[in-house]
KOLZA-647928 format. One record per residue (C-alpha): x, y, z. Coordinates in pm, whole numbers, padded with zeros to 5 digits, always signed. Each point is the difference from the previous one (the first is absolute). Example, Ala and Ser with C-alpha at 12.3 -4.5 7.8 and 13.67 -1.06 7.14 Angstrom:
<sites>
+01230-00450+00780/+00137+00344-00066/
</sites>
This chain:
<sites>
-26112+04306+12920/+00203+00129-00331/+00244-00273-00076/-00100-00267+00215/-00117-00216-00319/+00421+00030-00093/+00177+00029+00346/+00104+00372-00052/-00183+00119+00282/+00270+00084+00195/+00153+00220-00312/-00323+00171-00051/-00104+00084+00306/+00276+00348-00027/-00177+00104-00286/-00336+00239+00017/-00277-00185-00180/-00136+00261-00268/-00353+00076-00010/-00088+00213-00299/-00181+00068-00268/+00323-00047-00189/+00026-00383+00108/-00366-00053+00000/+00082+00077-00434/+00286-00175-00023/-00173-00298+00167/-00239+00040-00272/+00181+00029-00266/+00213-00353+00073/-00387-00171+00096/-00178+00083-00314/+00295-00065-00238/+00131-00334-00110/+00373-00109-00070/-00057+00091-00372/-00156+00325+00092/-00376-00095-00093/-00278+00096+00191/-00185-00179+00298/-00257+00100+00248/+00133+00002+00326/-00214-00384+00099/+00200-00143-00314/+00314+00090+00027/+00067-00114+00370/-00204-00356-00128/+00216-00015-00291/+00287+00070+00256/-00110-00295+00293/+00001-00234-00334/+00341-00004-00062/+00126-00001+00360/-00061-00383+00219/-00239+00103+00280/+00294-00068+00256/+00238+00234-00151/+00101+00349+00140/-00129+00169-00288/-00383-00145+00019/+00009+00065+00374/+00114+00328-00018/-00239+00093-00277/-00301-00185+00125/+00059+00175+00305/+00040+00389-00116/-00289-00059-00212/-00220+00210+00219/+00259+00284+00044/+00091+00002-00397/-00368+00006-00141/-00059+00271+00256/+00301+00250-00140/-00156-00092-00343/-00285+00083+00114/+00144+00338+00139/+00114+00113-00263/-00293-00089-00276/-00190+00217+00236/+00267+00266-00002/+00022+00001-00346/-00429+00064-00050/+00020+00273+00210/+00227+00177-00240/-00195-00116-00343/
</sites>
């Protein structure tokens, strides 16, 4: 459920989740870049992001568990960008 990790649940829940190839991109772009703007694959930036967060905190829960649904829109969109290469 969106927001459960931070209790906005409730404030979420009136807004339509997006599904696009638009977010799928954006969702790439934020987990293959690093704060300084380098380059990661998409396995070492969310490592390098569990790292820094204590495995009880919101941020490592919420990450560890959208894993699955971010690798997948990366995934999305690699494959939408070979089609048009």
């Amino acid at each position: 459920m969106r927001g459960a990790a931070t209790g906005l649940s409730a404030k979420l829940v009136v807004h339509e989740r997006e599904d696009s190839p638009v977010l799928d991109a954006l969702i790439m772009a934020d987990m293959t870049t690093g704060p300084a703007g380098q380059s990661f694959d998409f396995d070492t930036r969310i490592d390098k992001i569990l790292v820094r967060y204590e495995p009880v905190s919101e941020v490592h829960n919420a990450i560890s568990k959208a894993r699955p649904y971010l690798g997948a829109a990366v995934e999305r969109t690699r494959n939408r960008l070979a089609v048009r290469t």
